[in-house]
FIFIPA-439629 format. One line per field, with one value per residue (C-alpha): residue number from 1; chain; x, y, z. Coordinates in steps of 0.001 Angstrom, whole numbers, plus 524288, in hexadecimal, padded with zeros to 5 digits. Example, Ala and Ser with C-alpha at 12.3 -4.5 7.8 and 13.67 -1.06 7.14 Angstrom:
BEGIN
resi <- 1_2 $
chain <- A_A $
c1 <- 8300C_83566 $
c2 <- 7EE6C_7FBDC $
c3 <- 81E78_81BE4 $
This chain:
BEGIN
resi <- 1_2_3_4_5_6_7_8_9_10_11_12_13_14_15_16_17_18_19_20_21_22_23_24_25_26_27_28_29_30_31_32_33_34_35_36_37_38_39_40_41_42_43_44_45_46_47_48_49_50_51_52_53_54_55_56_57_58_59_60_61_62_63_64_65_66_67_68_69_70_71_72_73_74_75_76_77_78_79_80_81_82_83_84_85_86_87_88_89_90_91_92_93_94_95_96_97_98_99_100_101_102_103_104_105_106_107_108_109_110_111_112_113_114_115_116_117_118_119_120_121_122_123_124_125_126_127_128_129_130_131_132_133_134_135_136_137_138_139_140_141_142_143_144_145_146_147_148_149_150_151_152_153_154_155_156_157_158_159_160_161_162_163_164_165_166_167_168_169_170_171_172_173_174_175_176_177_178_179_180_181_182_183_184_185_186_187_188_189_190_191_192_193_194_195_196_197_198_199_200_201_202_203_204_205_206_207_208_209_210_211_212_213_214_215_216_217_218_219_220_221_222_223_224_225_226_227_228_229_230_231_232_233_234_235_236_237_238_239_240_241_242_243_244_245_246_247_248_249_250_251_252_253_254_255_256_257_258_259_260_261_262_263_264_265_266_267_268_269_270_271_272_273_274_275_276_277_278_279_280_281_282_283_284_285_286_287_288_289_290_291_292_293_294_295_296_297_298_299_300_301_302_303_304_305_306_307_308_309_310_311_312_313_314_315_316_317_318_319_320_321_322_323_324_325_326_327_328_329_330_331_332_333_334_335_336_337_338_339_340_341_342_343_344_345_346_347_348_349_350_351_352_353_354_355_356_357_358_359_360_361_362_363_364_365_366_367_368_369_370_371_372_373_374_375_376_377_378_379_380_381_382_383_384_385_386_387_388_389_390_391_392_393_394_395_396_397_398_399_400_401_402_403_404_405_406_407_408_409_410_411_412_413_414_415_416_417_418_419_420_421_422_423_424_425_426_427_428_429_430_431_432_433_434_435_436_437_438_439_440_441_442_443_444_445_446_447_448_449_450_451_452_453_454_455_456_457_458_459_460_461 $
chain <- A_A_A_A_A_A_A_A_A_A_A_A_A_A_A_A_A_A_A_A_A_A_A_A_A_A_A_A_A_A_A_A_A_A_A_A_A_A_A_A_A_A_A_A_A_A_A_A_A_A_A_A_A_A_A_A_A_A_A_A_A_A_A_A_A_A_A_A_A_A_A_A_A_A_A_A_A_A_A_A_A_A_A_A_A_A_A_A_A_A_A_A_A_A_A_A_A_A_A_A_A_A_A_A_A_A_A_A_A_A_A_A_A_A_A_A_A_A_A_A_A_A_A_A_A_A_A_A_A_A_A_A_A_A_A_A_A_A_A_A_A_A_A_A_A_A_A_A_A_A_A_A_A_A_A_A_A_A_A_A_A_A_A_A_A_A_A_A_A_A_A_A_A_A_A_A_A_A_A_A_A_A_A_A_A_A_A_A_A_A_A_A_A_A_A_A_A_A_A_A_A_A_A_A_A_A_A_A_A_A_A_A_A_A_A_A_A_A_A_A_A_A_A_A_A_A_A_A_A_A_A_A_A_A_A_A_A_A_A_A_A_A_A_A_A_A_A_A_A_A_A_A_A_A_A_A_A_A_A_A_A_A_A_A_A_A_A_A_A_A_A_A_A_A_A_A_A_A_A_A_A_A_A_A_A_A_A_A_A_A_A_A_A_A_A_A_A_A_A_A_A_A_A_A_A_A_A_A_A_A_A_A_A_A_A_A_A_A_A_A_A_A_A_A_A_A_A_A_A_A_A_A_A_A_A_A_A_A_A_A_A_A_A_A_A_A_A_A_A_A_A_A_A_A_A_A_A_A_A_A_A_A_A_A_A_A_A_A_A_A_A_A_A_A_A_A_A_A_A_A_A_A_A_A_A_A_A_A_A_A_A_A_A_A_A_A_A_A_A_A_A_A_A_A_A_A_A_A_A_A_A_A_A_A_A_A_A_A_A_A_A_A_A_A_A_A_A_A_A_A_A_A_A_A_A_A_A_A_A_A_A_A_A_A_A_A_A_A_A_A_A_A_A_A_A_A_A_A_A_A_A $
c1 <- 579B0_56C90_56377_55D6A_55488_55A88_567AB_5714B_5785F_58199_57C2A_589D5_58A25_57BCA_581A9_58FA6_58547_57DBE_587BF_58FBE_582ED_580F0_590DF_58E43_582E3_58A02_59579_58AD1_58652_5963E_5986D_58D11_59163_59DF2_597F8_58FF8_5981C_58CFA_581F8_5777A_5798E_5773F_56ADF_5647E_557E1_55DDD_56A2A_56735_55E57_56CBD_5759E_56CC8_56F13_57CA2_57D13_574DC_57C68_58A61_58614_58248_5902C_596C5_58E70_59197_5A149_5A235_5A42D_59BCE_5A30D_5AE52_5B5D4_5B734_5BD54_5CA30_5D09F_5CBD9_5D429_5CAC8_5BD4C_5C162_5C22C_5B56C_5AE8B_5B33E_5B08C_5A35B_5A03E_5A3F1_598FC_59097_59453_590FE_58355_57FAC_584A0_57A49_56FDC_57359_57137_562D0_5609E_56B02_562EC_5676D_576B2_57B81_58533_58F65_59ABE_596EB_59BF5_5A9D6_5A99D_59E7B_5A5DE_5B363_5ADCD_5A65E_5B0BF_5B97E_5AC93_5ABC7_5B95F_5BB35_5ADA8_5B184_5BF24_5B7EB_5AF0B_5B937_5BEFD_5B2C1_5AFC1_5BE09_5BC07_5B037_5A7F1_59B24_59E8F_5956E_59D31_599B5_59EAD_59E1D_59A52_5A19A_5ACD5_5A796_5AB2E_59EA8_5A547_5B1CD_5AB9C_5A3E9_5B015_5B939_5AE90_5AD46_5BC77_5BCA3_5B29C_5B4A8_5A5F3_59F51_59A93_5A072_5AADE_5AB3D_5B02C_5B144_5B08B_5A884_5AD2D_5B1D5_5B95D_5C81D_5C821_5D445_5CE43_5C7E6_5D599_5D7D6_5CB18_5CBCE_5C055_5C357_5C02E_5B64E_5B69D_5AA2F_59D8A_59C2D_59809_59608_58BBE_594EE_5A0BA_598BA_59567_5A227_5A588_599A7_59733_58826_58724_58B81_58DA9_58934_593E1_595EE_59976_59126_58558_580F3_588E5_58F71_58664_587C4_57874_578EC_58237_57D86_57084_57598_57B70_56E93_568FF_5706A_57055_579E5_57713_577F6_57ABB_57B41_5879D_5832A_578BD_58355_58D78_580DB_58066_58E2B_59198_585A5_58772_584BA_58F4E_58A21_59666_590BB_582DA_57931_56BE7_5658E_56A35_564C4_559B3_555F3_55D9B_55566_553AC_5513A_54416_53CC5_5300E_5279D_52756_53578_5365A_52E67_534FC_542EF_53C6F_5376A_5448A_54A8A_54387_5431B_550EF_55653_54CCE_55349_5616F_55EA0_55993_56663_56FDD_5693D_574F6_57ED7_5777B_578C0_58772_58C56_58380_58A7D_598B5_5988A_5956C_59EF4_5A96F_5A96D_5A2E3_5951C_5893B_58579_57C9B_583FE_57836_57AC0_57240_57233_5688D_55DE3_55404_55165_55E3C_554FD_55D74_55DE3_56699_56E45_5725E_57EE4_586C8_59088_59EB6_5A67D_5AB17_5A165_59F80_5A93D_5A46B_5A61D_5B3DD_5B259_5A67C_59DAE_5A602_5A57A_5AB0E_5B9D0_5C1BE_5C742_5BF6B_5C649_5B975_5B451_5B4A5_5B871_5AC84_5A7E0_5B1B8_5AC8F_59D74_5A0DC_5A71D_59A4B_5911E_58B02_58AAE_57FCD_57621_56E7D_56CCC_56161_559D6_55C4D_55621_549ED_54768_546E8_55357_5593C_557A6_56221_564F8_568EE_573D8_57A56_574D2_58021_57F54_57BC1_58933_58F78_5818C_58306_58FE0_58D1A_58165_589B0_59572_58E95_584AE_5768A_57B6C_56E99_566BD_56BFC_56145_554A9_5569F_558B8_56590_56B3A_5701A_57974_57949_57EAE_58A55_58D7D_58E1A_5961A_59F1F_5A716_5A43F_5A81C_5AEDF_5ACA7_5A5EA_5AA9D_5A6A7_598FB_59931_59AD4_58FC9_5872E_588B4_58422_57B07_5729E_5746B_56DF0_5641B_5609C_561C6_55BF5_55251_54F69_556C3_56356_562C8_56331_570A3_57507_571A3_57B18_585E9_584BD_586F7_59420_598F0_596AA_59AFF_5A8C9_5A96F_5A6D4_5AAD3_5A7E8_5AE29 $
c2 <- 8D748_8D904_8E6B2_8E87B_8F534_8F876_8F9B2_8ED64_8E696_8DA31_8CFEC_8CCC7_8D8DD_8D599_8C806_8CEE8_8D786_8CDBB_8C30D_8CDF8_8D0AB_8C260_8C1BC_8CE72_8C651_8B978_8C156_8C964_8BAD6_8B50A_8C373_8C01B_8B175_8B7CC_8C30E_8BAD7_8ACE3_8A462_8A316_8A7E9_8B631_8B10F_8AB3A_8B825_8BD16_8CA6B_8C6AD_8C592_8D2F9_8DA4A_8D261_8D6C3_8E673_8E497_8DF77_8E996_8F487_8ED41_8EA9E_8FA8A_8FD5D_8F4ED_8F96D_90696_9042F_8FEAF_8F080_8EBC6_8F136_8E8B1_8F080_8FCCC_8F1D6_8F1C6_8E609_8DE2A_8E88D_8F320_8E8E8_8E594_8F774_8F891_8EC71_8F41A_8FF0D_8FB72_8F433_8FFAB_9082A_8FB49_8FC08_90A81_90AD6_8FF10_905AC_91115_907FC_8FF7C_90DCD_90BD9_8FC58_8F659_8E872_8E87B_8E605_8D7AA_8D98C_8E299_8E170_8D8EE_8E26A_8DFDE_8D3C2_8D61F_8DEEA_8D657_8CB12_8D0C3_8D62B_8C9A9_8C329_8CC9E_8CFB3_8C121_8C0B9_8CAEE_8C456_8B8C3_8C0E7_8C7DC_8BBF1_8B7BA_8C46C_8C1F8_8B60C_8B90A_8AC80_8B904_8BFCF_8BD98_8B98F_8C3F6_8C6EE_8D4E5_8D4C1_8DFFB_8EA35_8F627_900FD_8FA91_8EE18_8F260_8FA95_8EE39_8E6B0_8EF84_8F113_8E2F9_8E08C_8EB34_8E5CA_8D8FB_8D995_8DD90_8CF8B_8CD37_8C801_8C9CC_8BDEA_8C1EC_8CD85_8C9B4_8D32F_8D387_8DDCE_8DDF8_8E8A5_8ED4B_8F4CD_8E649_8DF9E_8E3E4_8DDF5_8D157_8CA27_8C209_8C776_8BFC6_8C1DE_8BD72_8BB5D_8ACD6_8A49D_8AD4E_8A6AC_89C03_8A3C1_8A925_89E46_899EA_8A5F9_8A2A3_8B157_8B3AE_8C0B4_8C903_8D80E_8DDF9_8EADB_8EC13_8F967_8F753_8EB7F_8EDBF_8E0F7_8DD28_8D887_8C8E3_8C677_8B7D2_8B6A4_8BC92_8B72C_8AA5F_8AE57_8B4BB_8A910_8A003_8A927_8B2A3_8BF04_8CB1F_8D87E_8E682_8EAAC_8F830_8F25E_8E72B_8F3C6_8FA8E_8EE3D_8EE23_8FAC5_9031D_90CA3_90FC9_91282_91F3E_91EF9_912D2_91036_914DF_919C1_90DEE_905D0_91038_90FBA_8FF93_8FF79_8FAEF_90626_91493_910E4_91C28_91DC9_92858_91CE3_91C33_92B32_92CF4_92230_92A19_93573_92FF4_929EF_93702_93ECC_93442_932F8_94227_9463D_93A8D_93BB4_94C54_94897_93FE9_9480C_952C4_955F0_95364_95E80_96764_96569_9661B_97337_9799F_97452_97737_985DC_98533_97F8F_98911_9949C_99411_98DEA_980FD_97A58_97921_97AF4_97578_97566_967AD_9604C_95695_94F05_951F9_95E16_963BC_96E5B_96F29_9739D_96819_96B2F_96722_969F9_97538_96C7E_9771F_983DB_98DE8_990D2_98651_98704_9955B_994BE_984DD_986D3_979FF_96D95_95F60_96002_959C6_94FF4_95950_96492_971BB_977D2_96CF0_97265_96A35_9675F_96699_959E3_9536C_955D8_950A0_944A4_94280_943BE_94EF5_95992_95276_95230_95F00_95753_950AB_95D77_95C36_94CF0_952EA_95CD6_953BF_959F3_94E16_93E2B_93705_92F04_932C7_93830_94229_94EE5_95854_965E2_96B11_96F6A_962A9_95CCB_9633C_95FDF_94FC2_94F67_95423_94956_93E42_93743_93300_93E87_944C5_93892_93A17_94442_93B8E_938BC_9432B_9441D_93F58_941E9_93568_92BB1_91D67_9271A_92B47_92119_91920_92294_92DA3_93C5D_94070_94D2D_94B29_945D1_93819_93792_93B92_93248_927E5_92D1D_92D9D_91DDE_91D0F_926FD_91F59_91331_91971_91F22_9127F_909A4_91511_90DFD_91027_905A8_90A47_9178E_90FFB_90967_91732_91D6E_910B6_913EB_921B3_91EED_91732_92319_92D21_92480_922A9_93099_92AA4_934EC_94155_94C33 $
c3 <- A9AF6_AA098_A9F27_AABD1_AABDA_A9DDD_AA42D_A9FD6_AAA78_AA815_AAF20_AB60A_ABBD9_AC275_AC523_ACA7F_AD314_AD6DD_ADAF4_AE32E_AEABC_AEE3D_AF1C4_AFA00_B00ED_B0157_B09D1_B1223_B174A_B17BF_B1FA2_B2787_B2A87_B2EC5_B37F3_B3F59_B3F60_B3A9B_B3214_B3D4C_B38CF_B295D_B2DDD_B30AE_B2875_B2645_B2195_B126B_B144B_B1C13_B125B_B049B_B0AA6_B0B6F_AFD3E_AF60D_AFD5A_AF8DE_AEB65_AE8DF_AEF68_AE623_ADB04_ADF57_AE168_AD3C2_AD876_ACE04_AC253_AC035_AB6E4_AC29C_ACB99_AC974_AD03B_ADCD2_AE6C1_AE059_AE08A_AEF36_AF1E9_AEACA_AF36E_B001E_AFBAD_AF7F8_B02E7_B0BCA_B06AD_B0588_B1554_B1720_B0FEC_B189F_B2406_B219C_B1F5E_B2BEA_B338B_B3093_B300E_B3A0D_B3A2C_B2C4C_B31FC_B30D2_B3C16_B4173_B3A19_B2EB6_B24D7_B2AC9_B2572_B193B_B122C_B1272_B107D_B0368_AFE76_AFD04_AF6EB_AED77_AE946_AE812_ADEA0_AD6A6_AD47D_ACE95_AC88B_ABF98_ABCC4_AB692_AAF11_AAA26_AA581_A9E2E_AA581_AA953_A99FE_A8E35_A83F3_A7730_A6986_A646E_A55DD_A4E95_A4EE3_A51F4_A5D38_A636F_A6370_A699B_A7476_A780D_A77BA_A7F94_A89DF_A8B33_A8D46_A96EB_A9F1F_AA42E_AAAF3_AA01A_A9B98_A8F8D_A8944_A7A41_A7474_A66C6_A5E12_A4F9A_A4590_A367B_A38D5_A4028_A48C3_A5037_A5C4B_A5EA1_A5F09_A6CF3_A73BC_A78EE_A6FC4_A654D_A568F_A4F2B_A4082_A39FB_A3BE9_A3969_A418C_A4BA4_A52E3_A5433_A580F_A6392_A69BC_A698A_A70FD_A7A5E_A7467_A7A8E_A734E_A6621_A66EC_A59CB_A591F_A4A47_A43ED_A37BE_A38D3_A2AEC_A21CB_A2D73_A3767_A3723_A38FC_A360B_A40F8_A4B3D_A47B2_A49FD_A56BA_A5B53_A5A80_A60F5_A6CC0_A69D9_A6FFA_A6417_A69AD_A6406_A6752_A6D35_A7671_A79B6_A7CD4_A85CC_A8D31_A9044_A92CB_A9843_A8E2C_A8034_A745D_A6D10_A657E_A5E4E_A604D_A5716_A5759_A51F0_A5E5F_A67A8_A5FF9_A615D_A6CF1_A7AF1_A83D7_A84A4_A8AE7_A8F6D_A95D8_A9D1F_AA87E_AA929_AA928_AB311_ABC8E_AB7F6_ABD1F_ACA12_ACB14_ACA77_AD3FC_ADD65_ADD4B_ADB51_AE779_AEF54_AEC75_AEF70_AFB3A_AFF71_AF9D0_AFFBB_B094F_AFF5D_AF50F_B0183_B0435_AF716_AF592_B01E9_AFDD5_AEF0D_AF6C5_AFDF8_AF504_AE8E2_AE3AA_ADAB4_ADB18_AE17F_AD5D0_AC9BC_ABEC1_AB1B3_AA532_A9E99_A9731_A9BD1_A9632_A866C_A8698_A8FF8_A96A3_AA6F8_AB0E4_AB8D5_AC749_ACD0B_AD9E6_AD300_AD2EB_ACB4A_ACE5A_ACAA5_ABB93_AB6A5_AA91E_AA7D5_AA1C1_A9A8B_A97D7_A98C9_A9909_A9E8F_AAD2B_AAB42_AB572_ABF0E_ABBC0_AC23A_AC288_ACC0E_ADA3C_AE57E_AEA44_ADC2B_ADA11_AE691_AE338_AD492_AD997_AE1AF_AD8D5_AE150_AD79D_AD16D_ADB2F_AD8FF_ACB53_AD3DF_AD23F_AC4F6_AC560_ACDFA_AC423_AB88C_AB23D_AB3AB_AB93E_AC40E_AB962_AA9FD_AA0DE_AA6CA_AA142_A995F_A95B8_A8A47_A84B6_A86F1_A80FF_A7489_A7122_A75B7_A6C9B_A61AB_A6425_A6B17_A64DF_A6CFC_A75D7_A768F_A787F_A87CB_A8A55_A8835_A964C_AA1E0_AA66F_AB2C7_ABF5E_ABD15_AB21C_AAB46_AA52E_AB352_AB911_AACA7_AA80E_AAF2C_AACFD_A9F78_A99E6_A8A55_A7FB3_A8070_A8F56_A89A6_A7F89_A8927_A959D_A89B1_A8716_A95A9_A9450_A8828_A8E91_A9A60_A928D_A8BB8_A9797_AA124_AA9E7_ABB7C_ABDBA_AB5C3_ABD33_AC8CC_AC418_AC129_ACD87_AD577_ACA30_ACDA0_ADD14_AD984_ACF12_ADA0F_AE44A_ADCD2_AD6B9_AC977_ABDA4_AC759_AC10B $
């Protein structure tokens, strides 16, 4: 793992990334030696300026059609749908920009044989690609040191994801715990010798997840590993790094409080802000004619008002009133009362499903980002009912509203929409983590993750 702009990346996605870009170039120049029937067309001085368009504008597709996540690809039929699929809008977004810059075309008909010709290049890849994430040649070998819910968590998300870039090769603990049986790692009974035993495993790095440190924390050892280049971990930063998310269930307030992050600054503020208004004035301005049709068919559809207005609470459980497109017949919560919206919700009208599916009931929340209600970026805000009764079950609830809320957020775009307390539980692990990683350059990660959820209908209820 690197941290890059305080967000953490593993450094074989970047290479995974990178490597496909240089594939996708390598078969714009074998397309082009096909197209024109020798190497004269190679030769020209534009080429690498056409061919590094094409791959930036394929690259976001992919990013945007999931390509990248290997766990959401299931089986080479669906990888080969998704590559089509992604080079199809790759072909449509190009076509738009060729309207305006036609010198920037290679040649009549070179996606014919592009787009073929990249897909059996990267299909084949990604086939020896798995095989090496499966047989652990790109994993960091690691032992987890203890046998607490921490420790099984870390496990179990390890074994699920074969491109996570670990393999656990051993699990040190006294104790004989049952739940552990099932995983896959090895149990390690004492602490002796540990150093040793580690580099036996080629082990580069020790997760500390023990239930109670005090009389059983094996200093000497680890000592001894730390020094001959062991890498020591804390098992909640190790399970932030892995994950993207925190684990309120477990962590406690002395690692929040020595834990990097939660940097704040009047500088930063003040670029957030900029960011903001910049952004919310530009995205009104293109979705301009969209705000206009939904107006007149939400009208048109069902009786009430157009604007849905909500209270919920901002920045410090500051109340203010949050705009939407109305998606529900008029007065829904007059008989319920106020509840979480549920899958298949009667009171959703039909042009309610389709503008929830969009994402388009939440663009008058733009008004709400010019006004300084809220930011594009953030934890989604809640209302004060719900609020209340989170704060009293869910611990580090309130510690969400030190930041504005947003228009979209890390929870969004990593977990579907949730209907209870659990779901909250878990959009408030993404929710710290954003808050402790928050930095320009993660909202700009967001804001591409939030194209592909609205693109696929992502947890639209």
């Amino acid at each position: 793992m690197i941290n890059l702009f305080r967000s953490y990346y593993t450094i074989r996605n970047l290479f995974l990334i990178s490597l496909e870009s240089l594939l996708l170039y390598l078969s714009i120049i074998l397309s082009s030696f096909i197209v024109f029937g020798d190497a004269s067309g190679i030769d020209s001085p534009c080429l690498h300026m056409k061919a590094a368009c094409i791959v930036i504008v394929s690259v976001l597709c992919l990013y945007c059609n999931n390509v990248y996540s290997i766990k959401d690809t299931k089986g080479y039929m669906d990888l080969t749908i998704k590559l089509f699929q992604s080079f199809g809008a790759a072909l449509i977004f190009l076509s738009f920009f060729y309207m305006s810059f036609s010198q920037a075309i290679i040649s009549n008909g070179f996606f014919f044989v592009y787009i073929p010709v990249v897909v059996v290049v990267l299909t084949a890849w990604r086939f020896v690609y798995v095989f090496l994430l499966k047989s652990g040649v790109l994993s960091q070998n690691i032992f987890i040191l203890g046998d607490s819910d921490l420790a099984l968590d870390i496990c179990q998300e390890i074994d699920h994801e074969i491109d996570c870039g670990y393999c656990v090769k051993g699990i040190v603990s006294r104790n004989h715990i049952p739940e552990f049986d099932s995983l896959k790692a090895p149990h390690i009974d004492s602490y002796e010798n540990l150093s040793q035993i580690a580099n036996a495993h080629s082990v580069k790095r020790i997760v500390i997840a023990l239930n109670e440190k005090r009389g059983n924390f094996p200093v000497d050892e680890l000592l001894m590993c730390r020094v001959n280049g062991i890498d020591v971990i804390e098992g909640h930063t190790f399970y932030e790094m892995l994950t993207g998310k925190f684990l309120v269930s477990s962590i406690n307030p002395t690692w929040l409080i020595f834990s990097n992050g939660f940097r704040k600054s009047r500088i930063r503020n003040f670029l957030k802000r900029i960011e903001d208004i910049l952004a919310s004035l530009l995205l009104l301005i293109v979705f301009s004619p969209i705000i206009m049709v939904t107006a007149m068919v939400i009208k048109l559809d069902s009786k009430g008002v157009i604007f849905f207005c909500q209270e919920r609470l901002g920045l410090l459980h500051r109340p203010y009133k949050l705009y939407k497109f109305r998606s529900m017949v008029d007065n829904a919560e007059a008989v319920s009362g106020p509840v979480w919206a549920a899958k298949d919700d009667k009171r959703v009208t039909r042009v309610g499903q389709f503008i929830r599916t969009w994402r388009i009931d939440e663009l008058p929340q733009l008004f709400n980002v010019l006004k300084g209600d809220m930011s594009l970026v953030g934890p989604r805000p809640e209302r004060a009912h719900f609020v209340k009764k989170l704060e009293a079950e869910v611990p580090y609830y309130a510690e969400r509203y030190i930041v504005r809320p947003g228009v979209t957020g890390w929870a969004q775009v990593r977990y579907e929409y949730g209907d209870s307390v659990d779901d909250a539980i878990e959009k408030l692990n993404y929710d710290l983590f954003y808050i402790k990683n928050m930095s320009i350059f993660m909202d700009i990660v967001i804001a591409f993750r939030t194209i592909r959820t609205v693109l696929f209908g992502v947890g639209a209820r």
